[in-house]
C-alpha positions in Angstrom: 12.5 10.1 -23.2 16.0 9.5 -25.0 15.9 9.5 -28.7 18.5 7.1 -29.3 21.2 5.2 -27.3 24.6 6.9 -28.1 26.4 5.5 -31.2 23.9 3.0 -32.1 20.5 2.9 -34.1 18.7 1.1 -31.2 15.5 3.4 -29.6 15.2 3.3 -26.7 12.3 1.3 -25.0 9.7 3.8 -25.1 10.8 4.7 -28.4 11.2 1.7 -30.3 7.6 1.0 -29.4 6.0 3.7 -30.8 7.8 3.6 -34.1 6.7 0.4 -34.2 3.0 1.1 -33.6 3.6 3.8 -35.7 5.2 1.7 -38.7 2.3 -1.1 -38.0 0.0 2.1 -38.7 1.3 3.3 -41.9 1.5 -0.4 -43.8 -1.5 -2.5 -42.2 -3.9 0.8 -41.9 -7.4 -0.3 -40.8 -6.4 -4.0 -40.9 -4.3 -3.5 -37.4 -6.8 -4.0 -34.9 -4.7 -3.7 -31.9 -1.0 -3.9 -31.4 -0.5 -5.3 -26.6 3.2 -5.5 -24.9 3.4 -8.5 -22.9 6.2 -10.1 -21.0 8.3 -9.0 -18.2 8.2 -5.5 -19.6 4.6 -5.1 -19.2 5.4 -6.7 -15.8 7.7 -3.8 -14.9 10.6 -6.4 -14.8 12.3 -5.4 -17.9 16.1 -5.8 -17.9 18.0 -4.7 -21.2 20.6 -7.2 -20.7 18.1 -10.0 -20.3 15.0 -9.1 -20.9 12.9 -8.6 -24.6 10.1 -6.7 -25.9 7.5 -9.6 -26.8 4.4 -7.6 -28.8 1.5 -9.5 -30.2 -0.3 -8.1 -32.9 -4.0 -8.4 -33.9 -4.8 -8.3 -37.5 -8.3 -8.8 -39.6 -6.3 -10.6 -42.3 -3.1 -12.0 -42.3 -3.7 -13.3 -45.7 0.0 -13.8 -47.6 -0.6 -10.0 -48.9 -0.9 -8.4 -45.7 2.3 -10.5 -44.4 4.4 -9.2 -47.3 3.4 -5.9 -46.8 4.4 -6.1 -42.5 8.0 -8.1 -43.4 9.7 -4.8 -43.7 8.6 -3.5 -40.4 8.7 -7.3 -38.8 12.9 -7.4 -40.5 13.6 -3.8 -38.6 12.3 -4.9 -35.5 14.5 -8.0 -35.7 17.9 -6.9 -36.8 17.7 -2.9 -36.4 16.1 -3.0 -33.0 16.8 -6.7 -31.6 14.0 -7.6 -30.6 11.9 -11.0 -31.1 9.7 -10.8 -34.1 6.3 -10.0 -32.9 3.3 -12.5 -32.7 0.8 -12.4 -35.4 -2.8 -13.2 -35.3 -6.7 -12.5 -36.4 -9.2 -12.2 -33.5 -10.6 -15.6 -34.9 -7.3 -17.1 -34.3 -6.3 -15.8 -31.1 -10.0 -16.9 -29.7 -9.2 -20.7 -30.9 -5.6 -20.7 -29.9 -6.5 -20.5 -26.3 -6.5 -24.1 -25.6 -3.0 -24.3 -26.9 -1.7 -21.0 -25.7 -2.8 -21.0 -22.7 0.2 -20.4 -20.8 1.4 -17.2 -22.9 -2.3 -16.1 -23.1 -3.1 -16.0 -19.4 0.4 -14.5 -18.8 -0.9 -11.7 -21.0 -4.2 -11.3 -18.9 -2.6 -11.0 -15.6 0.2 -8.5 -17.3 -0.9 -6.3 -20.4 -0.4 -2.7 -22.1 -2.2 -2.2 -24.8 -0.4 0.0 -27.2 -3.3 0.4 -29.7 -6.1 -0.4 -31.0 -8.6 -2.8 -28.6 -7.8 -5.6 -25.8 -8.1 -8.2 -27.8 -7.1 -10.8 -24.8 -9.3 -9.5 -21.5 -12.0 -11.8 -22.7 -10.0 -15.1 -23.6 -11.8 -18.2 -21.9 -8.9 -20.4 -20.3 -9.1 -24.1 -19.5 -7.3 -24.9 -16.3 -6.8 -28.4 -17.3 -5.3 -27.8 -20.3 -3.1 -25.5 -19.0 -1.6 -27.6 -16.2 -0.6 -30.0 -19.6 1.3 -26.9 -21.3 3.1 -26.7 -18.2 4.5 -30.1 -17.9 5.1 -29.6 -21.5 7.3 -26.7 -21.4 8.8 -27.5 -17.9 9.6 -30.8 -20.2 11.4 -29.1 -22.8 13.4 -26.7 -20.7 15.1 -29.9 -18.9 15.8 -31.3 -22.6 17.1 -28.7 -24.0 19.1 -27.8 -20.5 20.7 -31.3 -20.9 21.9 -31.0 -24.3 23.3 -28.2 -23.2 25.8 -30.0 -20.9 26.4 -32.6 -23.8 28.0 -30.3 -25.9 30.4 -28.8 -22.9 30.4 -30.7 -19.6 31.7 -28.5 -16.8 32.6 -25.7 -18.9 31.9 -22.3 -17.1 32.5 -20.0 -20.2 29.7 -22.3 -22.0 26.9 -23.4 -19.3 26.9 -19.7 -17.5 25.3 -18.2 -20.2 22.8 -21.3 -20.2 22.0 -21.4 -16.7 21.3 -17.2 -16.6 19.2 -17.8 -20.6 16.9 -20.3 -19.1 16.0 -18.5 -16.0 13.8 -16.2 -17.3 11.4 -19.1 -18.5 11.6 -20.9 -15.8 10.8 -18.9 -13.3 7.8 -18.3 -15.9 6.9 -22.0 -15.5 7.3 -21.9 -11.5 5.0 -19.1 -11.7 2.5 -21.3 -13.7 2.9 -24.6 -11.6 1.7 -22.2 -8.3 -1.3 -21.5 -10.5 -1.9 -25.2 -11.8 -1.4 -26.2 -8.0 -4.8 -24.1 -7.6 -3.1 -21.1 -5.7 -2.3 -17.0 -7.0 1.6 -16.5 -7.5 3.5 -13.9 -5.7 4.7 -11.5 -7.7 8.3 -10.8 -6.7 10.8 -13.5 -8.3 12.1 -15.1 -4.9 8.5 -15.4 -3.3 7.7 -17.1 -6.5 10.7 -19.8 -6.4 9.6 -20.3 -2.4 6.1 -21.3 -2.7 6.7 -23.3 -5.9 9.1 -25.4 -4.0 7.1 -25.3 -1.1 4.5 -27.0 -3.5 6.8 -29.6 -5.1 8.9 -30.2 -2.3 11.8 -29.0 -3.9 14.7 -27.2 -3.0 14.8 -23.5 -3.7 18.6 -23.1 -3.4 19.3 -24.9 -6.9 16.6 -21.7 -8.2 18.4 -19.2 -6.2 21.6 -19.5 -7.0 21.0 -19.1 -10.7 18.7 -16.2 -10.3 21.8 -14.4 -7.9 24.2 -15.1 -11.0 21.6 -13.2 -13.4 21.4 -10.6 -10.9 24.9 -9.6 -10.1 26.9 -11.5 -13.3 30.6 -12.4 -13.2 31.1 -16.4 -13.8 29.5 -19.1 -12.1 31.5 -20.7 -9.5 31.0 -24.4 -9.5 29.0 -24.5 -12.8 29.0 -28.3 -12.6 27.3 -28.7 -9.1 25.1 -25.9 -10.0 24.2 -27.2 -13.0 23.6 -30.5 -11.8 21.5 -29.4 -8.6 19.2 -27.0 -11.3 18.4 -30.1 -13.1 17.6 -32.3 -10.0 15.1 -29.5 -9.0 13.4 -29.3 -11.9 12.9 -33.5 -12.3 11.3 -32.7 -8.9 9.0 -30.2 -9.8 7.9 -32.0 -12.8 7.2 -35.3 -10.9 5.1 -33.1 -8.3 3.3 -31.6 -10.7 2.7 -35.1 -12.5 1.5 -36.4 -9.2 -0.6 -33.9 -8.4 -2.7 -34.3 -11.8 -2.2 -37.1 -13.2 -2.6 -38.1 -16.7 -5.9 -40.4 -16.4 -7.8 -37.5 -14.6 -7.4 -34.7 -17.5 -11.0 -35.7 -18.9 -12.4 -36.3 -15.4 -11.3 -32.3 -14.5 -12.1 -31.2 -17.5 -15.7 -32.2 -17.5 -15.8 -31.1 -13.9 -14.6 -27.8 -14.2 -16.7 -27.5 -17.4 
């Protein structure tokens, strides 16, 4: 294991996540009940370039105290090491947040390391309905926020590159979680993944591929303006298919069937 990346005070992956643990440990004591890695690096699909180290932490207070005395740990993580600032909850919470979490939650039940302390998500209850609604949701604000995007630099490869290759990584999330709201277990490599969630919404997986080759191999994306114009067409699709294939006026009927 390297200590440190040459000329720089980043750990490396390994490293950085046992000095967190280990920095959890010394300021939150018997309070931390459990400290689980989530994300594409408990997947195995880490990628430094792209990829971050998503922790959630399980506390048995987070009373205003106990959040003053993790900041300092919370601020390293964040500027010294980069990384997104981990998730904070009590057991209580995390057990009543799975009707709202439920994407993120049952992400973290098919792909988990516990890095201390118990598994605090193995026994989370799921609703499948309620998760098909977090899906439209997020699917939702990915084409928003994709479509701003372009607002703010029509055809510009320098600009929407960096967009297209940012978003992939959640939406190939999301494609991953309309296979599952279509009833069905997702592949797990990323390609079978983008083929059988456009085989399900009768969308095109060319629009998917291409923006998951650019994120692979880099260098600028040719035709930004036709790729980023066929991304957004495909995802309309998939959004409509999923729509159609649950619609609104049946949430309560599946629910209370499924119940």
């Amino acid at each position: 294991m390297a200590d440190q990346k040459s000329g720089s005070g980043m750990l490396s992956t390994e490293a950085k996540l046992k000095e967190l643990v280990n920095r959890l440990k010394e300021v939150e004591g018997a309070n931390l009940e459990s400290v689980i890695l989530f994300g594409s690096a408990a997947r195995g699909e880490y990628h430094p370039e792209h990829s971050d180290l998503n922790v959630l932490c399980v506390l048995g207070s987070l009373a205003v105290e106990e959040l003053g005395r993790v900041a300092p740990v919370v601020r390293w993580w964040v500027t010294e090491q980069k990384e997104p600032p981990p998730l904070f909850f009590t057991g209580e919470e995390l057990r009543q947040s799975a009707d709202v979490f439920s994407i993120e939650l049952r992400d973290m039940q098919d792909s988990r390391r516990v890095l201390f302390g118990a598994d605090a998500i193995a026994s989370l209850a799921l609703a499948n309905n309620l998760h098909r609604v977090q899906v439209e949701h997020e699917l939702r604000t990915v084409l928003l926020k994709l479509r701003n995007a372009y607002l703010r630099a029509p055809g510009d490869t320098q600009e929407l590159t960096p967009v297209l290759r940012k978003s992939f990584s959640s939406v190939l999330t999301l494609l991953r979680h309309v296979i599952i709201a279509f009833g069905e277990e997702p592949p797990a490599a990323s390609r079978d993944i983008i083929g059988r969630a456009t085989a399900l919404t009768q969308s095109s997986a060319m629009a998917f591929e291409n923006v998951l080759r650019s994120r692979e191999h880099g260098g600028s994306q040719t035709g930004v303006a036709q790729s980023y114009g066929a991304y957004l067409a495909e995802l309309e699709k998939v959004i409509r298919a999923l729509d159609k294939h649950l619609p609104k006026g049946e949430w309560q009927r599946t629910r209370q069937a499924r119940s």
